[in-house]
C-alpha positions as CSV (number, residue, x, y, z in Angstrom):
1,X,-7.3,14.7,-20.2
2,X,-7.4,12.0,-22.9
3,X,-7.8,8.9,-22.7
4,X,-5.1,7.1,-25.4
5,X,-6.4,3.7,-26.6
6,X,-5.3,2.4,-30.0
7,X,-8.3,1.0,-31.7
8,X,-7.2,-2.6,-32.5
9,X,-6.0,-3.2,-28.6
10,X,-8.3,-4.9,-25.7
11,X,-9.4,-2.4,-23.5
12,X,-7.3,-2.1,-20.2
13,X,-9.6,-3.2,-17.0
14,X,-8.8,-0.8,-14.1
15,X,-6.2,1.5,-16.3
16,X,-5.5,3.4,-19.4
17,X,-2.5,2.7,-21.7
18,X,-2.3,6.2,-21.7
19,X,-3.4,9.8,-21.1
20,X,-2.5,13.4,-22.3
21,X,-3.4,16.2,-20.8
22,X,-2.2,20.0,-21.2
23,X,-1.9,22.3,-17.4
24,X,-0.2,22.7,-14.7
25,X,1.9,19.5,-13.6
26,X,1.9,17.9,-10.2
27,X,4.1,15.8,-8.6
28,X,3.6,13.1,-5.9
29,X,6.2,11.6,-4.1
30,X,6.0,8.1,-3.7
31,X,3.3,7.9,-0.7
32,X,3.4,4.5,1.5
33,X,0.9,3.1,3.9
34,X,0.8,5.1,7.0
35,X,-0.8,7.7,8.7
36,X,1.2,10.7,7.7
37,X,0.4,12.2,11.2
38,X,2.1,10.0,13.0
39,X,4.3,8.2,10.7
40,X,3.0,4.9,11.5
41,X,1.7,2.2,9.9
42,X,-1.7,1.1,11.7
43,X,-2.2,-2.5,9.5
44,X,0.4,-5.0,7.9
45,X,-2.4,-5.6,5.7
46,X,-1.6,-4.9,1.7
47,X,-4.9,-3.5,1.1
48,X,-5.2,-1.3,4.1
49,X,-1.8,0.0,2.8
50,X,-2.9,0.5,-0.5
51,X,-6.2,2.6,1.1
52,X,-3.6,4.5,3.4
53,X,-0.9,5.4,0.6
54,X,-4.1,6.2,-2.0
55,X,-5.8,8.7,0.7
56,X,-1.9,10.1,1.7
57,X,-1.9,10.7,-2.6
58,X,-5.0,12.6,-2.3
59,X,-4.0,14.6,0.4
60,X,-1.2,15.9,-1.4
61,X,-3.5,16.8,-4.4
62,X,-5.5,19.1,-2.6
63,X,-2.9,20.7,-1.3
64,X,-2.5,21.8,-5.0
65,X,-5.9,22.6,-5.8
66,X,-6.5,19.0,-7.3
67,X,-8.1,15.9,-7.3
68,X,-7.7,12.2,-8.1
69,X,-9.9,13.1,-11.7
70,X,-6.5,15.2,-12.3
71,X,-4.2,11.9,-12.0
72,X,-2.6,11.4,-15.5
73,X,-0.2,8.5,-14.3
74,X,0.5,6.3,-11.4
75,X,3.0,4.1,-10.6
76,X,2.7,1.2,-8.2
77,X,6.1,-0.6,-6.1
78,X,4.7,-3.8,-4.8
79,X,6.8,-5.8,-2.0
80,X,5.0,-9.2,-3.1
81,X,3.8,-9.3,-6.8
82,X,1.4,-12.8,-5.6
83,X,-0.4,-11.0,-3.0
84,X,-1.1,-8.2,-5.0
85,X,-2.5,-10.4,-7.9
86,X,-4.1,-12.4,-4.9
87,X,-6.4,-9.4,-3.5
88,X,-6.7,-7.4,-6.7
89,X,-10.7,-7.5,-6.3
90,X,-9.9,-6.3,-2.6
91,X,-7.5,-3.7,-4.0
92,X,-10.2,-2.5,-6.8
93,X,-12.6,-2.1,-4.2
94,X,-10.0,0.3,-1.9
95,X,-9.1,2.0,-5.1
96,X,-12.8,3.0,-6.2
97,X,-13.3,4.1,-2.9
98,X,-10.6,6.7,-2.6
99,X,-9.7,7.6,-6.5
100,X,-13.3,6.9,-7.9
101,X,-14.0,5.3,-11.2
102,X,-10.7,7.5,-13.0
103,X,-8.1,4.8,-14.4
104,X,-4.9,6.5,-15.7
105,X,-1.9,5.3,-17.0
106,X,-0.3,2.8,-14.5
107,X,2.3,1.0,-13.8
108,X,3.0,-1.7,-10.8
109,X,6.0,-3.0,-10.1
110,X,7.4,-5.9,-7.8
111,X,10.6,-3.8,-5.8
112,X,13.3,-5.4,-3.5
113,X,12.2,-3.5,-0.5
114,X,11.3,0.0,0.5
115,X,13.4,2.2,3.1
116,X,10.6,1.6,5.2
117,X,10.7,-1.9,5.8
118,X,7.1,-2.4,7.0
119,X,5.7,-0.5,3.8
120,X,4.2,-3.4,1.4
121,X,3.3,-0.3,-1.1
122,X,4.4,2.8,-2.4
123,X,2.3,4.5,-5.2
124,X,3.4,7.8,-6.8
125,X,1.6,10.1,-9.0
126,X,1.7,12.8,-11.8
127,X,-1.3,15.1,-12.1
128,X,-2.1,17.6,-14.1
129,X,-4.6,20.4,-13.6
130,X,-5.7,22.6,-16.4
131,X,-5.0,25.9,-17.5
């Protein structure tokens, strides 16, 4: 994967402006913040839903052989842009914990609701392994 970077732009904190990369593609559905076992949410809390819907991404990964270094793009639904921009450093902290230190292109986006109405994220995901 490359990292895409213009020279005369300031450098993105905690994503790229964007990637390529050459492979296999994979697909991740928008993933929210529950426990896929169960279907149910265990916190109301934004960045325990982030954690939940990051580790639900990376479980669907591996079931293709990859990893969150293979992310080329995510994009982020938000139920309430203020508390997102409120807990960012709480929401860094949950990301670098699950996805590690690997910041592709992103997007995040304030939506009007999810079909789940307790969800207060959804993230989806394009990877891409190569070969």
């Amino acid at each position: 994967m490359q990292i895409l970077q213009p020279a005369a732009w300031p450098r993105p904190r905690g994503y790229s402006n964007g990637t390529a990369a050459a492979g296999r593609m994979i697909f991740v559905a928008g993933q929210i913040g529950w426990d896929n076992s169960t279907a149910q949410f265990r916190t109301d809390d934004l960045v325990g839903q982030v954690r939940q819907a990051l580790l639900n991404v990376v479980a669907v990964l591996a079931e293709a052989g990859a990893s969150p270094e293979h992310i080329v793009r995510m994009n982020w639904y938000l139920a309430d842009r203020n508390e997102y921009l409120g807990r960012i450093a709480e929401i860094g902290r949950a990301y670098r914990e699950v996805v590690g230190k690997h910041y592709p292109a992103m997007t995040a986006l304030q939506v009007g609701g999810f079909v789940e109405p307790n969800a207060k994220v959804e993230i989806e995901v394009t990877a891409m392994l190569p070969g």
